[in-house]
N, CA, C, O and CB atoms as a CASP TS submission, in Angstrom:
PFRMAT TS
TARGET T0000
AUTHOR 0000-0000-0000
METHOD Language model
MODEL 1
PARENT N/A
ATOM      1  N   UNK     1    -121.225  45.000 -60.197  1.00  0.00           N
ATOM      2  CA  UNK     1    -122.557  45.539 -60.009  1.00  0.00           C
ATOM      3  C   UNK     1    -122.940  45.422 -58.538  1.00  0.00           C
ATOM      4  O   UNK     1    -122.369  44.612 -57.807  1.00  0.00           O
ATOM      5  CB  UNK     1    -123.582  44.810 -60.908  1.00  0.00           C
ATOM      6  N   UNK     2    -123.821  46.160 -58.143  1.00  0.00           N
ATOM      7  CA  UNK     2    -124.410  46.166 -56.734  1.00  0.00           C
ATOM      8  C   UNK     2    -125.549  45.977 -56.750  1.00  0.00           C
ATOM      9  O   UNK     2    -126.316  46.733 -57.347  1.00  0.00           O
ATOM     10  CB  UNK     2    -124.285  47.212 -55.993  1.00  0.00           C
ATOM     11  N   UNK     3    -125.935  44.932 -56.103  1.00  0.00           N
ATOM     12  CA  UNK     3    -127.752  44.696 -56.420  1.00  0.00           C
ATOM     13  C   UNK     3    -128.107  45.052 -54.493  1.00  0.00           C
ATOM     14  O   UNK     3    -127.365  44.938 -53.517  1.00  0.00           O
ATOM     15  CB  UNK     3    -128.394  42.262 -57.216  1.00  0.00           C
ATOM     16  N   UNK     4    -129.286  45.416 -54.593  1.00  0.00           N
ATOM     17  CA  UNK     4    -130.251  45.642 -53.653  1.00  0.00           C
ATOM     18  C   UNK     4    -130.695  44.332 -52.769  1.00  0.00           C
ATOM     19  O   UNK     4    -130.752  44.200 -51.546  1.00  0.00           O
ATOM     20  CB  UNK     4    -131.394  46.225 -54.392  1.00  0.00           C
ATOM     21  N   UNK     5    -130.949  43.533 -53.689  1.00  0.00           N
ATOM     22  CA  UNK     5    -132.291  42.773 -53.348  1.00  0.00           C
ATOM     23  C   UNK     5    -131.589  41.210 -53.879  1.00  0.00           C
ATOM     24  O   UNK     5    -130.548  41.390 -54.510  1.00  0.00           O
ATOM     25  CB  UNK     5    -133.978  43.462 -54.399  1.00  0.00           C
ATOM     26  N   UNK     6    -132.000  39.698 -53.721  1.00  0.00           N
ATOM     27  CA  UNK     6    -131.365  38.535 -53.957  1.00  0.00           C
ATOM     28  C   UNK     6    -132.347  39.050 -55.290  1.00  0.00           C
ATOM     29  O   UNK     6    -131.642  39.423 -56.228  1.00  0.00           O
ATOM     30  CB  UNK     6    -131.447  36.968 -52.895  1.00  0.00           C
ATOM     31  N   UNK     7    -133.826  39.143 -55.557  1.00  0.00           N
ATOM     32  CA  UNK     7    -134.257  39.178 -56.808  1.00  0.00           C
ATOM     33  C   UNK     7    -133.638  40.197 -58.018  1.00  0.00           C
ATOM     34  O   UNK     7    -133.739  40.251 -59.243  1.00  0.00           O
ATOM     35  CB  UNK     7    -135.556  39.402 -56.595  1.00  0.00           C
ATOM     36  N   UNK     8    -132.989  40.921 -57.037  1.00  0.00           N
ATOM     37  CA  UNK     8    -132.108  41.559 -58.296  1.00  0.00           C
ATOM     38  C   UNK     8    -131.199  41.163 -59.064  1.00  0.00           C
ATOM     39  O   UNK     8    -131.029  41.342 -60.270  1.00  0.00           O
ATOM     40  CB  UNK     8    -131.522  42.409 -58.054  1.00  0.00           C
ATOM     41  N   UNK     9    -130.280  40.289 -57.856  1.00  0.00           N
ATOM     42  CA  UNK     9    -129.434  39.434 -58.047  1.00  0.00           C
ATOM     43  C   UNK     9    -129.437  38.330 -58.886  1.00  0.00           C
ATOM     44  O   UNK     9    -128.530  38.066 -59.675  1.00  0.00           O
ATOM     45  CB  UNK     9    -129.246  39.131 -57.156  1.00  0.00           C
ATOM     46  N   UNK    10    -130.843  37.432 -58.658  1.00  0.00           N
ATOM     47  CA  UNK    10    -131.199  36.611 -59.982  1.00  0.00           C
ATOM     48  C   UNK    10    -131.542  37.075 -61.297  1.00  0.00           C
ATOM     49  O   UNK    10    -131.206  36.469 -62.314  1.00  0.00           O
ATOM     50  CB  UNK    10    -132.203  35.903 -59.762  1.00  0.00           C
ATOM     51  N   UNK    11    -132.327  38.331 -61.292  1.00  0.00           N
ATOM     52  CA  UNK    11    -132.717  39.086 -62.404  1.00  0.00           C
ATOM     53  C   UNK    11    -131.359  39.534 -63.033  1.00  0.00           C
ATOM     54  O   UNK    11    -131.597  39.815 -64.207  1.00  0.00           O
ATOM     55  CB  UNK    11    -133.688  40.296 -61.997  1.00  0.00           C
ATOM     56  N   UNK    12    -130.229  39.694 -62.793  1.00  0.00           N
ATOM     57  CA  UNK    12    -129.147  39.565 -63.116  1.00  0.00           C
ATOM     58  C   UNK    12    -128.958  41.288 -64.360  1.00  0.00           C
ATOM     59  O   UNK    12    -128.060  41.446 -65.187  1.00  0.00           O
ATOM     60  CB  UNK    12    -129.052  37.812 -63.728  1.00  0.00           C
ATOM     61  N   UNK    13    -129.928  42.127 -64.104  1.00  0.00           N
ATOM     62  CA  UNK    13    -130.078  42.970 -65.113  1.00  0.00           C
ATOM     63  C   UNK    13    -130.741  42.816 -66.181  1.00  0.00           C
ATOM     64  O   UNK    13    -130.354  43.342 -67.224  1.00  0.00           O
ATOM     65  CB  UNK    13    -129.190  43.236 -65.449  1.00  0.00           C
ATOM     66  N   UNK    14    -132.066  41.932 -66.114  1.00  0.00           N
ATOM     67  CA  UNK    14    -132.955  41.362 -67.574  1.00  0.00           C
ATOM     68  C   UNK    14    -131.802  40.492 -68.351  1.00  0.00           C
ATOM     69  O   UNK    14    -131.999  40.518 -69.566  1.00  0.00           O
ATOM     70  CB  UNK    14    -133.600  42.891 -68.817  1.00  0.00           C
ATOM     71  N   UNK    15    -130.892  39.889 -68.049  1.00  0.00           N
ATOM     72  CA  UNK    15    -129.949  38.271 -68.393  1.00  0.00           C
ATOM     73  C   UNK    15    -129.909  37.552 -67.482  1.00  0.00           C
ATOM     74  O   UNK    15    -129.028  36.701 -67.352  1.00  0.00           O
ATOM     75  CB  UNK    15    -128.432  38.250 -68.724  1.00  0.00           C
ATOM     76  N   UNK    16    -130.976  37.766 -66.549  1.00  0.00           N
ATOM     77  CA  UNK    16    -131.090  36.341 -65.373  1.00  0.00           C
ATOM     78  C   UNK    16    -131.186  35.458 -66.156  1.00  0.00           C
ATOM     79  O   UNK    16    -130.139  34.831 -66.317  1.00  0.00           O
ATOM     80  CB  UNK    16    -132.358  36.126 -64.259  1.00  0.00           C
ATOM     81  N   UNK    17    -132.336  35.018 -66.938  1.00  0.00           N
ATOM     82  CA  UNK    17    -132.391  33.875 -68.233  1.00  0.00           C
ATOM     83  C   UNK    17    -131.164  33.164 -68.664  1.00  0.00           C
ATOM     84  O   UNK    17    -130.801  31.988 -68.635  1.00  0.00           O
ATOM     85  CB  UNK    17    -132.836  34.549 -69.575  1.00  0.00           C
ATOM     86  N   UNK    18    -130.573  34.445 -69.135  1.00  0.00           N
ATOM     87  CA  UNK    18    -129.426  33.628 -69.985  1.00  0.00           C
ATOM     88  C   UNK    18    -128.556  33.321 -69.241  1.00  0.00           C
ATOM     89  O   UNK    18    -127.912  32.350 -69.637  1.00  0.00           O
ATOM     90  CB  UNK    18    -128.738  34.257 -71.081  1.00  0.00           C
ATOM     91  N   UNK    19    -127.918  34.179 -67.316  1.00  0.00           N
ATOM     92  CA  UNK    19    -127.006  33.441 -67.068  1.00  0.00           C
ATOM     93  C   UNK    19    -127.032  32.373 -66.381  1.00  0.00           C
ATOM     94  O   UNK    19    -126.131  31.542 -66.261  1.00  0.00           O
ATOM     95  CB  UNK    19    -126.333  33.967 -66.719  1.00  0.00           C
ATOM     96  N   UNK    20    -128.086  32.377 -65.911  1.00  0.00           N
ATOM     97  CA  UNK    20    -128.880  31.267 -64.913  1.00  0.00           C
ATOM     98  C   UNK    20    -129.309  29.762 -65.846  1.00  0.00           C
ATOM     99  O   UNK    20    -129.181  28.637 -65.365  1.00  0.00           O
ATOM    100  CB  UNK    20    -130.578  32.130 -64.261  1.00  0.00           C
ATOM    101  N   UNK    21    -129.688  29.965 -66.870  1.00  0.00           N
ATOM    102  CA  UNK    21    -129.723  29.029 -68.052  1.00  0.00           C
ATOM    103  C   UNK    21    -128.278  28.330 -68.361  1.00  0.00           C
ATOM    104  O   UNK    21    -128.082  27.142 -68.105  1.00  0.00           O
ATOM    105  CB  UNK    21    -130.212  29.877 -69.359  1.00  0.00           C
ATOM    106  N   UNK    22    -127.240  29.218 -68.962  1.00  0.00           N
ATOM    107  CA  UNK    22    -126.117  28.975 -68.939  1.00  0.00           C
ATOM    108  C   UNK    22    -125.551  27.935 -68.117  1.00  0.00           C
ATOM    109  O   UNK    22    -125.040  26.877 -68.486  1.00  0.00           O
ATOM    110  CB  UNK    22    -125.682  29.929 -68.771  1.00  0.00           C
ATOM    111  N   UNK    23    -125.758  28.513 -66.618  1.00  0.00           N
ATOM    112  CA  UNK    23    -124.940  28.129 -65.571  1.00  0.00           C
ATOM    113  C   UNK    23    -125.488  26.386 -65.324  1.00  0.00           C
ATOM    114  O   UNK    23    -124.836  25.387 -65.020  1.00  0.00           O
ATOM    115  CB  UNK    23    -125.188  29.305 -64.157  1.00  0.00           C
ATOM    116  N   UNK    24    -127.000  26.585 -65.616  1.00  0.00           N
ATOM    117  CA  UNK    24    -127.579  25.004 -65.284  1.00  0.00           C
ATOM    118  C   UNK    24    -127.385  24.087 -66.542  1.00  0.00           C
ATOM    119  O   UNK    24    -127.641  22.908 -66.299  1.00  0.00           O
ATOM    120  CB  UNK    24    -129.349  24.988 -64.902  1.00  0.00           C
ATOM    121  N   UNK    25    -126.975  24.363 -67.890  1.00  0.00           N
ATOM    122  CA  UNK    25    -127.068  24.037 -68.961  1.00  0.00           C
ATOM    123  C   UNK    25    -125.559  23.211 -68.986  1.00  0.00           C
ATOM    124  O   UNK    25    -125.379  22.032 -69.288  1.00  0.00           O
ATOM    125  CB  UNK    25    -127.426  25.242 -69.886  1.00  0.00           C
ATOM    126  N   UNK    26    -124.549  24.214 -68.573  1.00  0.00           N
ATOM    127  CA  UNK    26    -123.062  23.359 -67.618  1.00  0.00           C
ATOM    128  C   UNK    26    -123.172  22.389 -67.011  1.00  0.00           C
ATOM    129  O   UNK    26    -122.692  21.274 -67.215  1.00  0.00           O
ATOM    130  CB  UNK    26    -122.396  23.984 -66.509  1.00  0.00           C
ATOM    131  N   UNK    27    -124.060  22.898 -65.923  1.00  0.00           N
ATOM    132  CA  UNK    27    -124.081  21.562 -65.004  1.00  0.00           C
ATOM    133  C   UNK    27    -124.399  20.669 -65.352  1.00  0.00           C
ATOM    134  O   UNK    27    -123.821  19.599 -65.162  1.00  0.00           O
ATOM    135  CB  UNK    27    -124.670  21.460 -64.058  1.00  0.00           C
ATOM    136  N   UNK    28    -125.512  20.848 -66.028  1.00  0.00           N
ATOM    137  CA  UNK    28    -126.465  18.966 -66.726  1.00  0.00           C
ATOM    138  C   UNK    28    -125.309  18.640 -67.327  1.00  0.00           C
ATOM    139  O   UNK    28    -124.600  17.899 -66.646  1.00  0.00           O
ATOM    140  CB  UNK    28    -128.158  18.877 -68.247  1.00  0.00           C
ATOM    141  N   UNK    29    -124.727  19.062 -68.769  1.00  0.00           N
ATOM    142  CA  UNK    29    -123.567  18.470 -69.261  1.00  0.00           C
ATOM    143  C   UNK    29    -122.440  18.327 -67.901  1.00  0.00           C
ATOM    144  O   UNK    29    -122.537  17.254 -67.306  1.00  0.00           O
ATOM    145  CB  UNK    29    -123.008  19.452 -70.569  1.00  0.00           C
ATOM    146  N   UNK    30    -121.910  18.819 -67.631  1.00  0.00           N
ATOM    147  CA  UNK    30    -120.783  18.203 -66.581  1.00  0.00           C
ATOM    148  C   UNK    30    -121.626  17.243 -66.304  1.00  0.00           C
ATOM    149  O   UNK    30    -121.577  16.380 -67.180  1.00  0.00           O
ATOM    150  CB  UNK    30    -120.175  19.069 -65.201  1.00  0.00           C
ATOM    151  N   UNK    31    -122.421  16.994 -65.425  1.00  0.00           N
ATOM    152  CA  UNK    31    -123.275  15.562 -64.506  1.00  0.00           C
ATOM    153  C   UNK    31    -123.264  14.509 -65.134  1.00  0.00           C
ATOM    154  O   UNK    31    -123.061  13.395 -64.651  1.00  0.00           O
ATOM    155  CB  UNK    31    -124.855  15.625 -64.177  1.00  0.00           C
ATOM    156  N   UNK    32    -123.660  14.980 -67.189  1.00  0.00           N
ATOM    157  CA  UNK    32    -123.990  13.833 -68.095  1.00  0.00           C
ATOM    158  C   UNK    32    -122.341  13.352 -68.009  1.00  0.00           C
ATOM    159  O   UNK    32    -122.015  12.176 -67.844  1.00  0.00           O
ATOM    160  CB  UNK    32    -124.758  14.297 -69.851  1.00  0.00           C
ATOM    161  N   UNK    33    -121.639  14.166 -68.111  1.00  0.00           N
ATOM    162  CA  UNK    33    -120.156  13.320 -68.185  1.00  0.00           C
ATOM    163  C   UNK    33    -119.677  12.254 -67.446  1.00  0.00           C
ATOM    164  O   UNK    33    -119.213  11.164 -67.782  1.00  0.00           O
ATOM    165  CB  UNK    33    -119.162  14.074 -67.940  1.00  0.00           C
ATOM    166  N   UNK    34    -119.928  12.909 -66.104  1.00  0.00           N
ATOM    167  CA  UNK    34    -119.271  12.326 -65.128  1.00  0.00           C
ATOM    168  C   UNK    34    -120.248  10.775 -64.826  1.00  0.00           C
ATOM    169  O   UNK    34    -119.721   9.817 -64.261  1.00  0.00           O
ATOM    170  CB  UNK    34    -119.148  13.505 -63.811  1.00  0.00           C
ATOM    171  N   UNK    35    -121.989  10.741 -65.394  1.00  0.00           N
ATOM    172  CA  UNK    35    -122.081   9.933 -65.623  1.00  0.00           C
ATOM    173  C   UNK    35    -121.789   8.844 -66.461  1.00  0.00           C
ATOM    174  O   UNK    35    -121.649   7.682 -66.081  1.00  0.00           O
ATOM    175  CB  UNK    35    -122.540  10.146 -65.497  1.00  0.00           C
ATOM    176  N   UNK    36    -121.693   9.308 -67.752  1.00  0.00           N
ATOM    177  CA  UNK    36    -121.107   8.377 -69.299  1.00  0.00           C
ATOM    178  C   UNK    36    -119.452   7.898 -68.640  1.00  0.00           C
ATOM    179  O   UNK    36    -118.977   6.766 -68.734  1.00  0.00           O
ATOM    180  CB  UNK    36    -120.880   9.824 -71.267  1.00  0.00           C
ATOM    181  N   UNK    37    -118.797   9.071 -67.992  1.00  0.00           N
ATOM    182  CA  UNK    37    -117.510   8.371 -67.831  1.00  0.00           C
ATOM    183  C   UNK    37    -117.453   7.026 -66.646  1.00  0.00           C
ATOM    184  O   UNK    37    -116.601   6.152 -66.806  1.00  0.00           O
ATOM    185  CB  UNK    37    -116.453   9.584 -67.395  1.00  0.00           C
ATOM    186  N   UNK    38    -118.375   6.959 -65.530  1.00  0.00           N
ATOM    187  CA  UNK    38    -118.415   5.877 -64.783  1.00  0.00           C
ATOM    188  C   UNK    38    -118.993   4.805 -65.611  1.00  0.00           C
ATOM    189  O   UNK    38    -118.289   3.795 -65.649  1.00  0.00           O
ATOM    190  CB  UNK    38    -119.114   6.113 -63.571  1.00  0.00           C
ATOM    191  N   UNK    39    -119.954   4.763 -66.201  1.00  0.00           N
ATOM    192  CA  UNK    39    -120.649   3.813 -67.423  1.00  0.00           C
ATOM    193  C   UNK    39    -118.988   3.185 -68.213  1.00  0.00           C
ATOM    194  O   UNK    39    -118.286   2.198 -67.995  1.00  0.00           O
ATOM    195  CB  UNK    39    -121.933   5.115 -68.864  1.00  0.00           C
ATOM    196  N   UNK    40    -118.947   3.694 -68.634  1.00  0.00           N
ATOM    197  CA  UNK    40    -117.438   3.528 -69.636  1.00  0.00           C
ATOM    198  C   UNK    40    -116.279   2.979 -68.433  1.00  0.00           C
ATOM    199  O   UNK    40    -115.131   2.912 -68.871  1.00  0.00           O
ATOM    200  CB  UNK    40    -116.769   5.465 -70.485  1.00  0.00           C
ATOM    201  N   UNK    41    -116.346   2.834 -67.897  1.00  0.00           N
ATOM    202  CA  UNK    41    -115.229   2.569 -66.598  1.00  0.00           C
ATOM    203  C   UNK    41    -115.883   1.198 -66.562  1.00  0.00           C
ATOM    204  O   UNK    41    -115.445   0.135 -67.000  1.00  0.00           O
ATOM    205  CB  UNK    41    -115.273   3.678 -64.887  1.00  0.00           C
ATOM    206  N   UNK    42    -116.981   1.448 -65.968  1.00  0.00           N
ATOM    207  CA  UNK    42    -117.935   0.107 -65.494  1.00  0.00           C
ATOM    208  C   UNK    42    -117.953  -0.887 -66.269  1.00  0.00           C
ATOM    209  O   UNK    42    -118.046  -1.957 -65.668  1.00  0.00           O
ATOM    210  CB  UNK    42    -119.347   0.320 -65.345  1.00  0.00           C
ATOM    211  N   UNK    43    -117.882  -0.977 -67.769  1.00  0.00           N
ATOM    212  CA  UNK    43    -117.970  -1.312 -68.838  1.00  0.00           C
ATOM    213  C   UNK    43    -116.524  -2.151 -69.047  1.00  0.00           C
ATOM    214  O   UNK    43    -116.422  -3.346 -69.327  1.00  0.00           O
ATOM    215  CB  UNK    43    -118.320  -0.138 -69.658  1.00  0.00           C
ATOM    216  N   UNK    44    -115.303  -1.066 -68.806  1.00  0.00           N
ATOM    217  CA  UNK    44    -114.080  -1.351 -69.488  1.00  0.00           C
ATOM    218  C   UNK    44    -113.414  -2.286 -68.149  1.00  0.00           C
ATOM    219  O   UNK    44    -112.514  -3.120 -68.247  1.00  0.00           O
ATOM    220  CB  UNK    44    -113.149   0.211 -70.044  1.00  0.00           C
ATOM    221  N   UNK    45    -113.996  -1.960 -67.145  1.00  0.00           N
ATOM    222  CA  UNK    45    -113.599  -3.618 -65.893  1.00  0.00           C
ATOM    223  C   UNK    45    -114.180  -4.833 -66.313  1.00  0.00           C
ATOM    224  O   UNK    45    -113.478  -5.837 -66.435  1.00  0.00           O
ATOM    225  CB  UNK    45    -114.353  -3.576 -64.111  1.00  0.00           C
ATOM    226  N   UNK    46    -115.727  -4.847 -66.612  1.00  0.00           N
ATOM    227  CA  UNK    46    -116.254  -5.641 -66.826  1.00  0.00           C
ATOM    228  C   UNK    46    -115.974  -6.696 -67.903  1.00  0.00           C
ATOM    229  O   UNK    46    -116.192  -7.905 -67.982  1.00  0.00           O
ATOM    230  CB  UNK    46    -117.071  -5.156 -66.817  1.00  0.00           C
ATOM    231  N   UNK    47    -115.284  -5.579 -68.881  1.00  0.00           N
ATOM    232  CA  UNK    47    -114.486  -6.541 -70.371  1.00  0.00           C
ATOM    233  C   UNK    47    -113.182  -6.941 -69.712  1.00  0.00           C
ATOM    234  O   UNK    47    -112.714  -7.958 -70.223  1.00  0.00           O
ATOM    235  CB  UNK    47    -114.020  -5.433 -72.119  1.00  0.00           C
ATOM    236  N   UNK    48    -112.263  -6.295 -68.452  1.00  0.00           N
ATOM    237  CA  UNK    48    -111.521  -6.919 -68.518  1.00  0.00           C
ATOM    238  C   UNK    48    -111.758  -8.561 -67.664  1.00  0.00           C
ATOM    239  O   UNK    48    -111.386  -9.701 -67.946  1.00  0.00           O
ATOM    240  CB  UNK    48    -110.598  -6.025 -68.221  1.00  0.00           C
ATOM    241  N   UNK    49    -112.450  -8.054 -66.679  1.00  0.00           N
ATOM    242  CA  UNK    49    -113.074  -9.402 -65.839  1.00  0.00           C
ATOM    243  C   UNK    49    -113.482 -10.325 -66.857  1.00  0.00           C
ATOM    244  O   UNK    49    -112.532 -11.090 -66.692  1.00  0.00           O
ATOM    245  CB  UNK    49    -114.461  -9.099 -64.826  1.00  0.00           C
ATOM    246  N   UNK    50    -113.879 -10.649 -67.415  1.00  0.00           N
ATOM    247  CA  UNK    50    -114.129 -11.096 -68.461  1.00  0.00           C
ATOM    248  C   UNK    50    -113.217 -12.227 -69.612  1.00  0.00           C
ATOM    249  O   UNK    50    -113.277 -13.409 -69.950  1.00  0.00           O
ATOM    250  CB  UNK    50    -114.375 -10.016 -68.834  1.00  0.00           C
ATOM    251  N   UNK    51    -112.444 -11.088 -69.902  1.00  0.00           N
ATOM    252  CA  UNK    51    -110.824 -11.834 -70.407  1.00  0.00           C
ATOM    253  C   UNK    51    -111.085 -11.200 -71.588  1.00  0.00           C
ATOM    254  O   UNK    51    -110.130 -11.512 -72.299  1.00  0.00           O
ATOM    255  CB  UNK    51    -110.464 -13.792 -70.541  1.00  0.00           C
ATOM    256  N   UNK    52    -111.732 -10.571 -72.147  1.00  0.00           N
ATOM    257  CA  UNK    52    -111.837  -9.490 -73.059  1.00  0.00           C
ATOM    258  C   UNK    52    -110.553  -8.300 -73.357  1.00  0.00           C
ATOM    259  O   UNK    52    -109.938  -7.996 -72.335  1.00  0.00           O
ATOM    260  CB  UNK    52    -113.036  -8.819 -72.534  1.00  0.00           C
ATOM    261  N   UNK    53    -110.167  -7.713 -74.449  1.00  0.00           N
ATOM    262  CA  UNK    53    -109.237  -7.116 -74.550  1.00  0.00           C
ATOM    263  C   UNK    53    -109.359  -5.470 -74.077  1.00  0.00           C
ATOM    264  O   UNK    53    -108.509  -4.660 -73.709  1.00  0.00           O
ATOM    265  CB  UNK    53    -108.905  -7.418 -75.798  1.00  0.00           C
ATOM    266  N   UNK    54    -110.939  -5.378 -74.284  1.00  0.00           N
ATOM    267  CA  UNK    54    -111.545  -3.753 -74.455  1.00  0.00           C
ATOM    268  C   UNK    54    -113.020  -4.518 -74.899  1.00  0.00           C
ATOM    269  O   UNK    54    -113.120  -5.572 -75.527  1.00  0.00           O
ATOM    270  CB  UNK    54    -110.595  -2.405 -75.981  1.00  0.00           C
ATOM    271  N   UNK    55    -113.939  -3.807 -74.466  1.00  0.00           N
ATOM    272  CA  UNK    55    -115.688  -3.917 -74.931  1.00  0.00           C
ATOM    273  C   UNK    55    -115.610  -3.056 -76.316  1.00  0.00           C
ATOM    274  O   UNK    55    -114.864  -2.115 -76.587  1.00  0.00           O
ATOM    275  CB  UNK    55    -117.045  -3.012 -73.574  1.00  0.00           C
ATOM    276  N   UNK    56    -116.635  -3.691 -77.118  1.00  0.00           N
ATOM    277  CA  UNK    56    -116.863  -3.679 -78.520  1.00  0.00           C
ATOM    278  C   UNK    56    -117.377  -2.310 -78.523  1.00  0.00           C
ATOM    279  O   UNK    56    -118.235  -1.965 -77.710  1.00  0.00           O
ATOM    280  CB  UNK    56    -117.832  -4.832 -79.137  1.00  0.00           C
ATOM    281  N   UNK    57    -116.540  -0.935 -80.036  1.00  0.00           N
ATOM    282  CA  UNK    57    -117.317  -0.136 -79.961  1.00  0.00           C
ATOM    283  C   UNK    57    -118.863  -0.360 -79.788  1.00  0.00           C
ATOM    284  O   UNK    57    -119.477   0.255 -78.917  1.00  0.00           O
ATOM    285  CB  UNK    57    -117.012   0.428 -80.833  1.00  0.00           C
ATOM    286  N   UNK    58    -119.472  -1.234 -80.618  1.00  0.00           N
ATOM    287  CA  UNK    58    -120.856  -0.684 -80.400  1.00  0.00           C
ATOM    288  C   UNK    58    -121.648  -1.184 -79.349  1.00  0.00           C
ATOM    289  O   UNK    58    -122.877  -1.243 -79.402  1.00  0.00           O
ATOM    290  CB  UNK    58    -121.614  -0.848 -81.502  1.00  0.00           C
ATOM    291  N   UNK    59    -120.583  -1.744 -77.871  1.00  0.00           N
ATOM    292  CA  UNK    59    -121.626  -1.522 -76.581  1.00  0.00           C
ATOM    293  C   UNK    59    -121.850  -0.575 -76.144  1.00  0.00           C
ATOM    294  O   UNK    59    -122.880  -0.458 -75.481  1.00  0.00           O
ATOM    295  CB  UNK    59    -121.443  -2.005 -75.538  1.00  0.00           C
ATOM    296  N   UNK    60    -120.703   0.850 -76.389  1.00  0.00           N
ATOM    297  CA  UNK    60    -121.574   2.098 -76.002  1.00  0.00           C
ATOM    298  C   UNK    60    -122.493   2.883 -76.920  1.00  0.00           C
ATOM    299  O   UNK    60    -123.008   3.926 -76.518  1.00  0.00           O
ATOM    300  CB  UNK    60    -120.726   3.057 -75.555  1.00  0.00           C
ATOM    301  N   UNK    61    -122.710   2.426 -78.110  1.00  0.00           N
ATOM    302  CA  UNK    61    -123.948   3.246 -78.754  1.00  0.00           C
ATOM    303  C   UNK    61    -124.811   2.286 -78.309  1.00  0.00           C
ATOM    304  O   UNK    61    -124.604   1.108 -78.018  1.00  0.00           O
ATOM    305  CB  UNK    61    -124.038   3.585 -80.465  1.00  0.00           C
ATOM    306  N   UNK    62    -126.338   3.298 -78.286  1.00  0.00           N
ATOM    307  CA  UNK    62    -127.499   2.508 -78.393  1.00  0.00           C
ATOM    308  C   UNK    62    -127.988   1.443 -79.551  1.00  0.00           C
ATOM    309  O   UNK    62    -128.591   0.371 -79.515  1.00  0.00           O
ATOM    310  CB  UNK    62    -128.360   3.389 -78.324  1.00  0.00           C
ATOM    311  N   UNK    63    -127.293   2.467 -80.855  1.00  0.00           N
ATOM    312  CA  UNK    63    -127.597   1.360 -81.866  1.00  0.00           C
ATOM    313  C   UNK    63    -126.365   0.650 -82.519  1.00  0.00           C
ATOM    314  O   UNK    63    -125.232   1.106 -82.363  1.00  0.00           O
ATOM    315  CB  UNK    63    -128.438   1.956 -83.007  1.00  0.00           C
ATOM    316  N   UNK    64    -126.598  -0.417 -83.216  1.00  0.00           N
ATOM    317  CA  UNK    64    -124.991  -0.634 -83.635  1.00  0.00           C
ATOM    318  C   UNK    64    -125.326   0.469 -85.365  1.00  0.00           C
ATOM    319  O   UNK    64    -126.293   0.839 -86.031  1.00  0.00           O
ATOM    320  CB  UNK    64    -124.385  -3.055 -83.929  1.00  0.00           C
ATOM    321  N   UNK    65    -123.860   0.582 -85.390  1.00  0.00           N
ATOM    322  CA  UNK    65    -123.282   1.275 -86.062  1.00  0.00           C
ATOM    323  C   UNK    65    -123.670   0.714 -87.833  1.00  0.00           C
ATOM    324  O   UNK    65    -123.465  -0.493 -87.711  1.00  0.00           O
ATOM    325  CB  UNK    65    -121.809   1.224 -85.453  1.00  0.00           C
ATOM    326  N   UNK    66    -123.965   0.863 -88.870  1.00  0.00           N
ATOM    327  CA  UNK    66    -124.225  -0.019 -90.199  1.00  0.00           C
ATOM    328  C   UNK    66    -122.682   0.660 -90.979  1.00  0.00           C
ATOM    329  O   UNK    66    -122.292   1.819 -90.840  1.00  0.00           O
ATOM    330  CB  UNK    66    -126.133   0.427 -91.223  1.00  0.00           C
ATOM    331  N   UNK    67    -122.190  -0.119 -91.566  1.00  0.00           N
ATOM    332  CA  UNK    67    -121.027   0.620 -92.357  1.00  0.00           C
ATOM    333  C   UNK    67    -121.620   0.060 -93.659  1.00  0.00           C
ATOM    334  O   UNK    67    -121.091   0.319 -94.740  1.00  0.00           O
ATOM    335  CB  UNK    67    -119.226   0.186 -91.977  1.00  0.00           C
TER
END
């Protein structure tokens, strides 16, 4: 496509919404990852410093788990 204008460009053809939504909706998830995965890193030194084998599933849920 050839747009005119940068507002055309965001308007994306009346799916600016959806691709612009899309595109930021990626990012938050990627960001959330790359945060949870340093958490989980941070976590799995800390059990080994420790003398721990591995940290208990339920230090990464918020709640513990009921079986």
């Amino acid at each position: 496509m050839n747009w005119s204008s940068a507002s055309e460009f965001f308007a994306m053809g009346g799916y600016g919404f959806y691709v612009w939504g899309s595109f930021g909706m990626t990012a938050l998830v990627m960001l959330g990852e790359l945060i949870a995965l340093r958490l989980r890193r941070q976590a799995l030194l800390r059990a080994v410093r420790e003398g721990q084998d591995e940290p208990s599933p339920t230090h990464f849920s918020e709640a513990p788990h009921e079986a």
